[in-house]
N, C-alpha and C positions, 0 to 999 in steps of 0.2 A: 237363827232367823225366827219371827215371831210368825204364829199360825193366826189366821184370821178364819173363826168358825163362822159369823153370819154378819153381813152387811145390812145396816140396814140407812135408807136412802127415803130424803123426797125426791119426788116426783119434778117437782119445777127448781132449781138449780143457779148461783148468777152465774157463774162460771166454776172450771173451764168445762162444765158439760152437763145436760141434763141426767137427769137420774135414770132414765131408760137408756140414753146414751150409755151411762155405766153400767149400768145392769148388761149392756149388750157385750161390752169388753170385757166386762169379768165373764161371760157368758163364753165368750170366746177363747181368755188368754186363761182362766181359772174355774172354769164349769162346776168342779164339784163345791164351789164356795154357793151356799142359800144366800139370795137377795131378796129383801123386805123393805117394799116402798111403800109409802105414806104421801097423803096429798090433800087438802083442802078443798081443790077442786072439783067440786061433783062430774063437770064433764069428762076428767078423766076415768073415775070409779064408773061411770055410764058405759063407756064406749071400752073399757077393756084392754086397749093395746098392752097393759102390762101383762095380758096372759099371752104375747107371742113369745114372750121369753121363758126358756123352759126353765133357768136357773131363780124364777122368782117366785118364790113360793107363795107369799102372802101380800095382798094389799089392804090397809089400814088405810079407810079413811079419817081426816082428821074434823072436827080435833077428836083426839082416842085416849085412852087413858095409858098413862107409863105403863099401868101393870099389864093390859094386855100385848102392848110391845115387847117388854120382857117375856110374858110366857110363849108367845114365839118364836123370839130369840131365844130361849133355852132350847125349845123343843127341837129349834130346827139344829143347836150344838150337839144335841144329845143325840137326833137322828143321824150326824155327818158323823160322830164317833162309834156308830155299834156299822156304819156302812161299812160291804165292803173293799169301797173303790179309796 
């Protein structure tokens, strides 16, 4: 089976579920997975709702550069491999 070290997701979604929608199920069914949302939206980077989820470490608003999604995404692989849950 393939390991999945860090998700990373927008925020608005067509289907089948928004990005905090997933971010809540992996929250739920795979907690120790990092999620990294991204959005365009300023009213979502305003108001926050992505910090009610504890499995989301990082919110990137857009547009952002690949490289700082990458350095993220590494950090938060390298943090879930020295954890130790």
């Amino acid at each position: 089976m393939a390991r999945v070290d860090v998700v990373i997701s927008d925020v608005h979604m067509l289907t089948p579920a928004e990005g905090l929608e997933l971010a809540a199920w992996l929250g739920e069914h795979h907690p120790s997975i990092p999620v990294i949302l991204a959005s365009g939206s300023p009213a979502i980077a305003a108001n926050e709702k992505w910090k009610a989820y504890p499995n989301v470490t990082d919110f990137v608003p857009k547009p952002s550069a690949v490289e700082r999604i990458e350095m993220l995404a590494r950090t938060q692989a390298a943090e879930r491999d020295t954890s130790p849950n």
